[in-house]
N, C-alpha and C positions, 0 to 999 in steps of 0.2 A: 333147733339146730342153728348152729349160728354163721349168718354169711361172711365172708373176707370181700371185703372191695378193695382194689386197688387205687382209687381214684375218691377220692370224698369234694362232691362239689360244697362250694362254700357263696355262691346267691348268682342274684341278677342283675344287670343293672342294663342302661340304656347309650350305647354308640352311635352318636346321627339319627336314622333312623332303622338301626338294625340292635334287635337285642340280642346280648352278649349271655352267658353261663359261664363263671369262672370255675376251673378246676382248680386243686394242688396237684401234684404230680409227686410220686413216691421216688426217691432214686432209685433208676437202674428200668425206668418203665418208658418206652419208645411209643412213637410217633402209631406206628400200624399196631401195635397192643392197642392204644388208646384209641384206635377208630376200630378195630374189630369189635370192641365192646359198646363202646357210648354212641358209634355212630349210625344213622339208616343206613347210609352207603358208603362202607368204609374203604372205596377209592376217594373218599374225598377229603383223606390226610390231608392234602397239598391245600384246601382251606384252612388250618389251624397254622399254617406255615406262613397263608396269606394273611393272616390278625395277630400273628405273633411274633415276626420278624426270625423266625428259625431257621436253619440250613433245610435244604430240601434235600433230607435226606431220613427217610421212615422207619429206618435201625436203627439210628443212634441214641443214644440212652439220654432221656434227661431229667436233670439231676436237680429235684425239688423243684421245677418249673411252676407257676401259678400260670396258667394257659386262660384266653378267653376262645371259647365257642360259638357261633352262631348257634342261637336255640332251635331256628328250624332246622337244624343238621343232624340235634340230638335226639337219641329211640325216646320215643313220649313214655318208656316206664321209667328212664332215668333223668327229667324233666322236675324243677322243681315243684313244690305245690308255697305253700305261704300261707301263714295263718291270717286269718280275718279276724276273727277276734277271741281275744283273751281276758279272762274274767278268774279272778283269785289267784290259789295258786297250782300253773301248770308247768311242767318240766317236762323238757326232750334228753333226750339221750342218742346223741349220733351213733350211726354203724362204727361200728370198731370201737366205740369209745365205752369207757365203762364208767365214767360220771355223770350223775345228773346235774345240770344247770337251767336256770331261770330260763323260759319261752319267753319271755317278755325282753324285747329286741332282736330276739332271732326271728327273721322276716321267712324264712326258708326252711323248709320239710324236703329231706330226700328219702330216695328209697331204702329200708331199711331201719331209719329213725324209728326210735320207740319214744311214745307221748305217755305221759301219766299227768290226770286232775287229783288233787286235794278234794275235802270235804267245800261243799258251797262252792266250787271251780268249775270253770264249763271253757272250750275253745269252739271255734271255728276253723278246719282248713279248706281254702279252696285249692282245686286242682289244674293246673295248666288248661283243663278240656272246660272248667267250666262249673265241675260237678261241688257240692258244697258236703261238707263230714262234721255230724254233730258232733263231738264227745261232753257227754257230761261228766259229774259230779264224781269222784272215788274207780274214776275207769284207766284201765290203760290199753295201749291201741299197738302194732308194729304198722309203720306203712309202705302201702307197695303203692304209685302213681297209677292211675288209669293207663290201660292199652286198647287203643280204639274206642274212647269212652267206656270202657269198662275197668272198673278194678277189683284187686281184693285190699282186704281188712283183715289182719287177725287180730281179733279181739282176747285181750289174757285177760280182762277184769271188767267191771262193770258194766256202762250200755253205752250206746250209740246208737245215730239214725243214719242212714246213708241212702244215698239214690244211685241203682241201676250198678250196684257191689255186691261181690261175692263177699262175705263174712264167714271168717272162718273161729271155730270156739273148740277149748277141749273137748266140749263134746258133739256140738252139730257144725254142718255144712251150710249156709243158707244161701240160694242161687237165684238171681233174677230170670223168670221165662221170659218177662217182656218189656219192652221197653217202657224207659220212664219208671220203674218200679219202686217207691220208695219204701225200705226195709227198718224195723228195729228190731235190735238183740240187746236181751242184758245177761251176765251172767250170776247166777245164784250163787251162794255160800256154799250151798253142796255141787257145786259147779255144772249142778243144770243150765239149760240154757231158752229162755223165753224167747218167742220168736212172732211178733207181728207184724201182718203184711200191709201198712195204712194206704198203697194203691199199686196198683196191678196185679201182680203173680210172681210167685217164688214155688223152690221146690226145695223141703229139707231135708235133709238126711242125716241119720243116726242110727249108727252099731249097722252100714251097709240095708238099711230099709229107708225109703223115701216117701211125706207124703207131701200134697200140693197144696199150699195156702194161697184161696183166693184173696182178693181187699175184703178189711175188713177183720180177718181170719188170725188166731193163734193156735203157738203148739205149742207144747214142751219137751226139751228132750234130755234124758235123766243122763248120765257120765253112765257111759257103757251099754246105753238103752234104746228104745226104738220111740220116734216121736211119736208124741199122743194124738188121740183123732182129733181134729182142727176144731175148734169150737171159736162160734159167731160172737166178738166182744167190740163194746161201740168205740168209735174214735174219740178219746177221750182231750185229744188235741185240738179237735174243732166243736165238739159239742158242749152246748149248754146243757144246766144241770137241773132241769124239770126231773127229775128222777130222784133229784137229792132232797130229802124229807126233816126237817130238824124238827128236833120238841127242844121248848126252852122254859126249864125249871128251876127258879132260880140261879144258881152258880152251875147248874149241870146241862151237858145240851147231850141230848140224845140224836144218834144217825140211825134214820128207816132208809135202808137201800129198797129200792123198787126196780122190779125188773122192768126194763126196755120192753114194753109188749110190742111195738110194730115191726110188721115182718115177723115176730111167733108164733108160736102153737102154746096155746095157755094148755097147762093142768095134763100134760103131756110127760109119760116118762117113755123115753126110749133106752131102750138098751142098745151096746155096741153097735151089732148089727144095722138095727134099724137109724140109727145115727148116721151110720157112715153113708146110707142109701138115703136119706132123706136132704145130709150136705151134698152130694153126685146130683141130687134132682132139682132141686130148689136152691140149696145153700142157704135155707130157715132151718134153724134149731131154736128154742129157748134160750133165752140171756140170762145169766144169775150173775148179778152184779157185783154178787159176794165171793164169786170166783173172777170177777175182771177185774176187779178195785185190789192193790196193794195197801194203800194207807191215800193221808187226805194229808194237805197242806194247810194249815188254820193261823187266821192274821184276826188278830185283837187287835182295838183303836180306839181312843176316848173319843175321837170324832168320825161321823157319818162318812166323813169323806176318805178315810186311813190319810189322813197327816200325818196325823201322830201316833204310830205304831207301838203297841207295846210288846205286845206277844206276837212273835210269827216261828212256827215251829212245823216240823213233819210228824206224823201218829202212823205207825202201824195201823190197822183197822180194827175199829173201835167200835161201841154201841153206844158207850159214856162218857163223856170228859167234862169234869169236874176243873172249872177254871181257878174256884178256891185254892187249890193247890199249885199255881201259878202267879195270880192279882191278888192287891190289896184290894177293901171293901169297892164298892163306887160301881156307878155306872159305864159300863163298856159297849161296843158294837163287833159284830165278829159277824167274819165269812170262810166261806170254805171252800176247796177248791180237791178233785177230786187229782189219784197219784194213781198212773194206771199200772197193770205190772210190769211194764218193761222199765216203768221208775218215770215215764214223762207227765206234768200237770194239765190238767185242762183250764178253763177258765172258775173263777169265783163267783159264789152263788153272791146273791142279792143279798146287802148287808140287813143284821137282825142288833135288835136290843136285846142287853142282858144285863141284869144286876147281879153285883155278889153283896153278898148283906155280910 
């Protein structure tokens, strides 16, 4: 559904020591319209009269005014946020407008803007509060600013990580329970929705059923479906890859996933039931690596040290890859790096030799 704002701020800048939020102002829109909406206490018209030099008077219409604001004046959801950083190609699309244009010089995110990344693109937005909004690669975002240190996200395509937000997706809810919680969500092709909780507690819901992921914990929740029971997958952000197993055969490298035995029950099958009672008591289930891994990220080098890259590509998850179908003959060196399902990397294993003859 799509909002109408009457007001589109357009940045921020610095007066003495007071900072300012410039509006436009639409014709035919008054002084008390534009403190009932933007302002905490919208008796306090008679300051945009003191920064703007206007008649004091809060009915009269004005006509395409660029106003400046004290920012502490203005409600923190309509407060700007400003990208931190930008990497490839990412594009905004203000409220009300319906073209996209380059993010690269737009310093300023309002409420409402829609962000979309390219392929290999990633941003940063920080938020007036503080808070930092990953978006990667192929995703697009709508934003609403934090209120009270909390925000939401809807998320319409790809992933993101965000701290102590609501994420909203076609098909789940995902809700911080405690503070500090930092969330990721990506969305699927068939617009499922992957949901890890890398520290505190969230609660998600889908088709009106909710369950709680602790750290640590994912779900899934299918477009029209009830999320699945939370299963124990490792932080693929912070851990190393003692688990990642390669065979090197000539031009072909084989991946043995191994499951993460500590904190398991080896050689254990549960069913539903017993699943759900054993996350309630312990939060130990068995890890299969092969249901936490999406695919790997793999950097070829003629040198030990990747100077000189040749190959760096993403796999789906794989047993084999045959580099012959990539490099000419010669000696190479190759690492790997594992792609969790929400689509974030962990670090690169320890680089290996390989010939292709």
């Amino acid at each position: 559904m799509k909002i109408v704002f009457f007001i589109v701020f357009f940045g921020i800048f610095s007066v003495s020591s007071e900072e300012f939020q410039i509006i436009k102002v639409k014709p035919g829109q008054t002084l008390w319209e534009i403190s009932q909406i933007y302002l905490k206490d919208p008796t306090k018209w008679d300051e945009i009269v003191k920064y703007n030099n206007l008649p004091k008077d809060p009915y009269q219409a004005i006509a395409g005014k660029e106003l400046k604001i004290p920012i502490n004046l203005i409600k923190e959801e309509y407060r700007a946020a400003k990208f931190e950083k930008i990497i490839g190609d990412v594009r905004i699309r203000p409220v009300d407008e319906t073209a996209w244009k380059s993010a690269k010089g737009v310093k300023d995110v309002f409420k409402g803007d829609t962000i979309k990344t390219g392929s290999d693109s990633y941003a940063d937005i920080r938020f007036h509060s503080g808070q930092l909004l990953n978006i990667f690669a192929n995703s697009m975002i709508i934003v609403k600013p934090p209120v009270k240190e909390k925000s939401d996200i809807r998320l319409v395509a790809g992933q993101i990580k965000a701290k102590n937000t609501t994420i909203i997706t076609v098909s789940a809810k995902i809700t911080p329970k405690v503070k500090n919680t930092e969330i990721a969500a990506r969305i699927r092709d068939d617009l499922s929705t992957i949901v890890h909780v890398y520290r505190g507690e969230a609660e998600v819901e889908g088709k009106g059923k909710t369950v709680v992921l602790k750290e640590g914990f994912a779900t899934e929740v299918g477009l029209n479906s009830y999320p699945s029971i939370p299963q124990k997958v490792p932080n693929i952000l912070t851990a190393k890859i003692p688990a990642l197993d390669t065979v090197v055969d000539k031009s072909i490298i084989t991946i043995k996933t191994v499951s993460d035995t500590q904190s398991t029950k080896q050689n254990v099958e549960l069913d539903k039931k017993q699943l759900q009672k054993e996350l309630e008591l312990t939060g130990n289930v068995q890890i299969d690596l092969n249901k936490t891994i999406s695919g790997y990220r793999v950097q070829v080098a003629k040198d030990r040290d990747f100077k000189e890259i040749v190959l760096d590509r993403r796999f789906d998850v794989f047993k084999q890859l045959n580099l012959k179908n990539y490099l000419y003959r010669g000696k190479y060196y190759f690492r790997i790096a594992y792609i969790d399902l929400i689509g974030f990397e962990g670090e690169f294993s320890q680089p290996k030799e390989i010939v292709i003859d």
